[in-house]
C-alpha positions as CSV (number, residue, x, y, z in Angstrom):
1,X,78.8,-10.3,-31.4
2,X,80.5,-7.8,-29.1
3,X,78.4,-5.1,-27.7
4,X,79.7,-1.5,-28.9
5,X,81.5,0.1,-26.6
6,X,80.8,4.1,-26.5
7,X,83.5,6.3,-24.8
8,X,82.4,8.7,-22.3
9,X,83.8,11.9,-22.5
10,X,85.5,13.1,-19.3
11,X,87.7,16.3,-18.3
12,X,91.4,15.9,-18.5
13,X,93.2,15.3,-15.5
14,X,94.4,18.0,-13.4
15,X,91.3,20.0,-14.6
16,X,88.7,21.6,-12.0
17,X,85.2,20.9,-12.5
18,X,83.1,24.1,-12.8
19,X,81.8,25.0,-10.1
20,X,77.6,25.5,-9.8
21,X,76.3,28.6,-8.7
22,X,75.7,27.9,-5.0
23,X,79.2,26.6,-5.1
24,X,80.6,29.9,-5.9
25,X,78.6,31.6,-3.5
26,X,80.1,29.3,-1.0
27,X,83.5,29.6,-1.6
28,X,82.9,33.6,-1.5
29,X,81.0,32.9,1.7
30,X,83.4,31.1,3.3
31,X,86.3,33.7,2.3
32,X,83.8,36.1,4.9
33,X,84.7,34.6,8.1
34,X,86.4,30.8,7.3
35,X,83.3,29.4,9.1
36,X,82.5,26.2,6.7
37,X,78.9,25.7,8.2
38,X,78.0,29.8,8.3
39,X,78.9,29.6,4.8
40,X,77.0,26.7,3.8
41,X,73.9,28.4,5.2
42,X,74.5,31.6,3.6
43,X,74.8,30.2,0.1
44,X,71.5,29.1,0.7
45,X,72.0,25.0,1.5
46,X,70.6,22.7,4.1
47,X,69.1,24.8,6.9
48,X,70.2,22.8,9.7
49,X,73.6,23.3,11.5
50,X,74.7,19.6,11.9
51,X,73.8,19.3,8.1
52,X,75.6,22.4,7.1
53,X,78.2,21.6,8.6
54,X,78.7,17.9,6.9
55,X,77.8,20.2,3.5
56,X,80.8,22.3,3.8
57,X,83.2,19.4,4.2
58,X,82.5,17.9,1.4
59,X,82.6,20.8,-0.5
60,X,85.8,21.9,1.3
61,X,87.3,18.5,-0.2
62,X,86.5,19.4,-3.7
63,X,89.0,20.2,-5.3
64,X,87.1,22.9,-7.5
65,X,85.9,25.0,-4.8
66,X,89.6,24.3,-2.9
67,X,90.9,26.0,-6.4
68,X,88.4,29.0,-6.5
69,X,89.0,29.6,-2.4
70,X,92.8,29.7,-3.1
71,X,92.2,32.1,-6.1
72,X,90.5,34.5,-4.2
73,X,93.4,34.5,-1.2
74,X,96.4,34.5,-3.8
75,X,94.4,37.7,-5.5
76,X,93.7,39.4,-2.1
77,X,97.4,38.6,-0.7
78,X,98.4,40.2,-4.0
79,X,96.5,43.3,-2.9
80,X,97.4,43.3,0.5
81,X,101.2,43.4,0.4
């Protein structure tokens, strides 16, 4: 016999993941001064400034916190002009 297969459920593509708390506070960090590793230590991840660094690169490549950072800029450019 065939094993059973089971489907995994997964998000529909184009969809952003939702973005965890420190994540957030990241991409609201980062809107502060566009500093990736300031902003990784201000949302309260890894303490050094090599690691932070690495930290807010791969979260800059993410395309949920990409969508959340862009949201906030096409709101304040809104604003602004």
């Amino acid at each position: 016999m065939e094993p059973i297969r089971t489907q995994r459920t997964r998000r529909p593509a184009g969809a952003p993941e939702k973005l965890s708390a420190r994540e957030q506070r990241f991409a609201s960090e980062y809107l502060v001064d566009l500093c990736g590793g300031a902003a990784a230590l201000r949302a309260g991840y890894n303490q050094s400034p090599a690691s932070a660094r690495g930290t807010a690169s791969r979260l800059l490549t993410k395309a949920s916190v990409q969508a959340a950072v862009a949201a906030v800029v096409v709101v304040l450019t809104f604003f602004v002009t």
